[in-house]
C-alpha positions in Angstrom: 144.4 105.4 -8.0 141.8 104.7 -5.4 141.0 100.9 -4.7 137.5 99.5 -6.1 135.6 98.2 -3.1 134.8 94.3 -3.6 132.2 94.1 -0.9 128.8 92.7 -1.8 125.6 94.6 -1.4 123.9 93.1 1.9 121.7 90.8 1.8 118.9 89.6 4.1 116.9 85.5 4.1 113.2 86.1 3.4 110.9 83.8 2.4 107.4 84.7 0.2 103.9 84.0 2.1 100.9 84.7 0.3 97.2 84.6 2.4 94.7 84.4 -0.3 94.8 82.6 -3.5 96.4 84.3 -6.3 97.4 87.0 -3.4 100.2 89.4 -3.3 102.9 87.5 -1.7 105.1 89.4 1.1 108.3 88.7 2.3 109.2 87.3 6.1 112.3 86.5 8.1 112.2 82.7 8.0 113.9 83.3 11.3 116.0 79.6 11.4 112.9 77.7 10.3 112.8 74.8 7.3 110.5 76.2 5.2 109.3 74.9 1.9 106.9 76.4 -0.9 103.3 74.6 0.6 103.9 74.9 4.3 101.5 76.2 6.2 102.2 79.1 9.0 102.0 81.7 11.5 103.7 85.2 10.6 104.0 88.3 12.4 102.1 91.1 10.6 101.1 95.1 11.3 98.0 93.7 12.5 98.8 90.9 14.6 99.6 86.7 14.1 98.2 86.1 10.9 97.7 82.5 8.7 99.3 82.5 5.3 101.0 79.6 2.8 104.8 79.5 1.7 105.2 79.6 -1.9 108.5 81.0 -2.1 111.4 79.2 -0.1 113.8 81.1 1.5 116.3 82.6 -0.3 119.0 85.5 0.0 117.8 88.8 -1.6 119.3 92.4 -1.5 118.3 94.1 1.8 117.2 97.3 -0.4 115.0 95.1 -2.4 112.5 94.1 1.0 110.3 97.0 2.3 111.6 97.2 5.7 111.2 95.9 8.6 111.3 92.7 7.9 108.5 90.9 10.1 109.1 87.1 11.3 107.8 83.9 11.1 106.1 82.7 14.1 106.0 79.3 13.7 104.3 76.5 11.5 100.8 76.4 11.4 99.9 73.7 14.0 96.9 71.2 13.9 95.4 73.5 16.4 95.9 76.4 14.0 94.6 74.8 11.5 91.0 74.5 13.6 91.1 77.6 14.3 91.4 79.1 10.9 88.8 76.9 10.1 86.2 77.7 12.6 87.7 81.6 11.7 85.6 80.8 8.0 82.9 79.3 9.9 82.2 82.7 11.8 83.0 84.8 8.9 80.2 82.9 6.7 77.8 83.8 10.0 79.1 87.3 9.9 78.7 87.6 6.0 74.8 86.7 6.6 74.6 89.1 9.3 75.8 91.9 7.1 74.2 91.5 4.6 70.5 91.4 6.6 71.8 94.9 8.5 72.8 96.3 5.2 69.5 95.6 4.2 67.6 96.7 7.1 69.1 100.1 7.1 68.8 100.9 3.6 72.4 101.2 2.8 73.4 101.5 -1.5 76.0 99.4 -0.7 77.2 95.3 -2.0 78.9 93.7 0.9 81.7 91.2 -1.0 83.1 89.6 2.0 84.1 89.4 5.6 87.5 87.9 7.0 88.3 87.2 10.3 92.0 88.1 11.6 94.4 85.1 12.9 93.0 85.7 16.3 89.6 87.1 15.8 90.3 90.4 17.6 88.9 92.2 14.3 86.4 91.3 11.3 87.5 92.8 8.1 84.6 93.8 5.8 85.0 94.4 2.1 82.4 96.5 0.1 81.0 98.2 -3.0 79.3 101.0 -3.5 78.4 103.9 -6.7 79.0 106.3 -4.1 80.2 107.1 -0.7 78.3 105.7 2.2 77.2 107.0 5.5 78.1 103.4 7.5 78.6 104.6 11.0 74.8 103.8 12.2 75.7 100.6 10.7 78.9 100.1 12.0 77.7 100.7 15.8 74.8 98.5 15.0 77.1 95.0 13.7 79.5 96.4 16.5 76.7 95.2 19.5 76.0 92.3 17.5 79.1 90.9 16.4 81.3 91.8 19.7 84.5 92.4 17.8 86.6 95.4 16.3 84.8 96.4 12.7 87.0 97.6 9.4 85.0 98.4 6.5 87.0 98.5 3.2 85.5 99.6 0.1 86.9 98.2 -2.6 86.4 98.5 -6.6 84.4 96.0 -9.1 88.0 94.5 -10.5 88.7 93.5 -6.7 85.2 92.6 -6.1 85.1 90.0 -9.4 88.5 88.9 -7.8 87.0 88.3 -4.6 83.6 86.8 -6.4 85.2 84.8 -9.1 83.8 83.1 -12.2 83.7 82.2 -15.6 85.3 84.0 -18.2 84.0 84.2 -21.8 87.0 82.5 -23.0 85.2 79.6 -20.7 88.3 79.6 -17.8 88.3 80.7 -14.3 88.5 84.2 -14.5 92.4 85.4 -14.4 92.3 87.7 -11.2 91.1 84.7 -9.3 92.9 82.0 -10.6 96.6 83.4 -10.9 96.9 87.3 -11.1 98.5 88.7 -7.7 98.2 92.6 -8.8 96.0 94.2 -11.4 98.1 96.5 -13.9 96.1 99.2 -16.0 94.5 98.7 -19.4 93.9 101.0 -21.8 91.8 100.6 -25.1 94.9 101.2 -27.2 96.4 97.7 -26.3 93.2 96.5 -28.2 93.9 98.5 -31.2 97.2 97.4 -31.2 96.0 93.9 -31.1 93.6 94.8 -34.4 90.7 93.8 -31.7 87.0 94.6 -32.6 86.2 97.6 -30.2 82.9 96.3 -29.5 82.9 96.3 -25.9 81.0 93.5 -25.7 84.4 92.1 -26.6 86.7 93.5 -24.8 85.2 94.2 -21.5 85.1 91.4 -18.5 82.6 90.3 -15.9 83.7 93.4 -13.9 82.9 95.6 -16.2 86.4 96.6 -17.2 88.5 96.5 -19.8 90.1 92.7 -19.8 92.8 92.0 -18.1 93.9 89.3 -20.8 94.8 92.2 -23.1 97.4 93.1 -21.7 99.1 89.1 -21.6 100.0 89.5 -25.6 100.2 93.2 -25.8 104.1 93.7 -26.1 104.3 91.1 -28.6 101.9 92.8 -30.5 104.1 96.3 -30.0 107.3 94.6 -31.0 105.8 93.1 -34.0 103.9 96.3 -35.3 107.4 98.2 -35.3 109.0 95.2 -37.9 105.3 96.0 -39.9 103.9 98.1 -42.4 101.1 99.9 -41.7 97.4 99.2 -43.4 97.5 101.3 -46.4 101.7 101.7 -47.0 102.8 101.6 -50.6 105.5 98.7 -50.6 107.9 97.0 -53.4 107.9 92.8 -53.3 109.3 90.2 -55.1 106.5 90.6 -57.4 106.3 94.1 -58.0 104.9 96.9 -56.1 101.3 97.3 -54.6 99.4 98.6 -51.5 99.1 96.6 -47.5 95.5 95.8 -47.3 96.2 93.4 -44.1 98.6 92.2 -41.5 98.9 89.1 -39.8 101.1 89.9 -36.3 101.1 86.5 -35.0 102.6 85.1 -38.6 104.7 88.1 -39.0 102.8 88.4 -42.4 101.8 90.9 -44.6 98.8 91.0 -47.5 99.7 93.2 -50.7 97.2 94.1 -53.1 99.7 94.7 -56.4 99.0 96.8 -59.0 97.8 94.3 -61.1 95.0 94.1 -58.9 95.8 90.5 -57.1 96.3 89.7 -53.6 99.5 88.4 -52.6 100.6 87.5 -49.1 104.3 87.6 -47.8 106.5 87.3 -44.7 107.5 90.9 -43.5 110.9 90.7 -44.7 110.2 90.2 -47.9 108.6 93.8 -48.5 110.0 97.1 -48.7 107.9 100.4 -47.8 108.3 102.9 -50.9 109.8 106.1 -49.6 
């Protein structure tokens, strides 16, 4: 009989950065530093030193789990990074002006959303909409001459652009995507129908436009519950005789009966029986 091997998966120390609020976060070599969720610092990224906050502390993890290779942190953020990233801002809010005016001036059916310096101001990131494509490059040669730095245009959709835009939702909070969602994850209407939602899309759509992503927060509850429910219109035996569902409560677990003596019962959804 062969021997099991007892040897552990390897692991690898990595601790979670995240740049922008309610960012993804991304995974560094804490390379020997002290690092706790809040600190400030300097990590080595594809596209150079970039400025991001800890908000998970180191901690071992399976080396297949962490796309690879794992990038370092530089150092912490100094006082003098700390000026820098702020006069970065500064710029960028110049920049963001100057945009928009050259968008303007050369006609272009296009929404600039934002503009980010990197760490070390080699490049200027600017973030887009548009219905269709655009022909940028006149506009691109002309923020080139007056902006004196490497231009990236990224066109980006109206879920990141509500993200990047925030607001107020109709439930009256800071809209989800900007507050605390790192990824957005699809929604389909049939999570509202689950949810025995009004389809008005008045109601279920969000500032973007889209489909909210709040449907999807409650949407396997409602799944899991459905399955232990009758459906609308099921012929069912109770305690007091049989009737007809004519409404479900998920969040109670409940279910309304209309009997056959014409009243309206409610009960909890163990207490029915569907009628084969």
């Amino acid at each position: 009989m062969e021997a099991q091997s007892t040897e552990s998966p390897s692991t690898v120390t990595v601790v979670g950065v995240r740049f922008k609020k309610a960012g993804k976060v991304y995974y560094f070599d804490p390379a020997g530093h002290d690092l706790r969720p809040g600190d400030h610092v300097i990590v080595e990224t594809a596209r150079g030193a970039e400025y991001g906050q800890v908000v998970i502390k180191p901690r071992p993890v399976p080396e297949s789990d962490v796309a690879q290779p794992v990038r370092k942190v530089l150092r912490r953020a100094t006082l003098e990074d700390e000026e820098q990233v702020a006069e970065n801002r500064r710029l960028a809010a110049a920049a963001l002006r100057t945009c928009q005016e050259r968008v303007q001036a050369h006609g272009l059916e296009m929404r600039i959303v934002s503009v980010e310096y990197t760490f070390d101001r080699s490049k200027l990131v600017i973030h887009f909409t548009a219905e269709g494509r655009v022909d940028f490059r006149e506009l691109l040669r002309d923020l080139g001459s007056r902006l004196k730095t490497r231009l990236e245009l990224r066109q980006i959709g109206v879920r990141d652009e509500a993200k990047v835009v925030g607001g107020l939702g109709p439930c009256g909070r800071i809209l989800c995507c900007t507050s605390f969602l790192a990824e957005f994850e699809p929604i389909s209407i049939r999570m509202a129908k689950d949810q025995n939602m009004s389809l008005s899309p008045t109601k279920l759509t969000g500032l973007c436009g889209r489909l909210k992503c709040c449907l999807r927060f409650e949407n396997d509850t409602y799944v899991e519950t459905r399955a232990l429910l009758p459906r609308e219109g099921t012929r069912v035996q109770t305690q007091r005789g049989p009737g007809r569902v004519v409404g479900l409560d998920f969040l109670a677990r409940r279910v309304r009966v209309r009997l056959d003596d014409d009243t309206v019962v409610e009960f909890a959804h163990h207490e029915v029986a569907e009628v084969p």
